[in-house]
N, C-alpha and C positions, 0 to 999 in steps of 0.2 A: 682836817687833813692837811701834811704839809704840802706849799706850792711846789710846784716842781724848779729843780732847777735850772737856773737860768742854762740856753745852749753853749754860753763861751765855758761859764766854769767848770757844767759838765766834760766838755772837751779836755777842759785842763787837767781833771780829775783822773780823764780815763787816761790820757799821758803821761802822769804824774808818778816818779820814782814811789816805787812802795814801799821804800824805808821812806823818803820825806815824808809818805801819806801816813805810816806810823806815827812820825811824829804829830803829824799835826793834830791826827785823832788822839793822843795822849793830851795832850795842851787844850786841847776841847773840852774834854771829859776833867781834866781838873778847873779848867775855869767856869764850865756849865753843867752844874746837876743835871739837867733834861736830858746831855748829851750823853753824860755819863750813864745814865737811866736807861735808854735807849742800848748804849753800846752793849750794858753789860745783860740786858733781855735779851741780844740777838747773838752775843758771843759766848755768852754763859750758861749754865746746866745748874739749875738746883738738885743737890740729891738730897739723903735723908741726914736731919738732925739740922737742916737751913744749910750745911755748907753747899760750897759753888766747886764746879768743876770745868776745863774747858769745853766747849761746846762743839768743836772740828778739832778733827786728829788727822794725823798723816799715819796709816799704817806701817809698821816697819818692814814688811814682806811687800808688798805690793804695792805700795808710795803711793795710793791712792789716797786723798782727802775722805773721811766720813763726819757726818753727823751724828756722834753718838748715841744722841736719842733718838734719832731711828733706823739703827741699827736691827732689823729685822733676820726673822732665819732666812737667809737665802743672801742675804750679804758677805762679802769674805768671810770666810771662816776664822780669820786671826784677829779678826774686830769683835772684841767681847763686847756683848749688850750690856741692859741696864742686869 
């Protein structure tokens, strides 16, 4: 199990411009497999035939964020399931 993060970086993390935290998780993921391993299990969607799909959407009617994969019935209606 990883440690937790230290309290300063966290701080810096949750303050931290979310385009620089793009970047920096880009430069992670190409310099560390694990990282990359990690990002694309918790941002990514396997569907059928192995291809990857994204894993959060922003609906275009209602600009709510969803998790595609569980996108259940009783979810917005313009969010298609699996």
């Amino acid at each position: 199990m990883p440690e937790p993060v230290e309290s300063a970086l966290h701080d810096a993390i949750q303050h931290a411009n979310p385009d620089a935290l793009r970047k920096i998780l880009q430069q992670l993921c190409i310099r560390n497999d694990e990282a990359a391993a990690l990002t694309r299990s918790t941002l990514m969607d396997n569907i059928d035939g192995g291809r990857e799909r994204e894993r959060y959407e922003t609906c275009k009617h209602c600009k709510a964020e969803y998790d595609v994969t569980k996108n259940e019935k009783g979810d917005c209606v313009y969010h298609p399931g699996r």
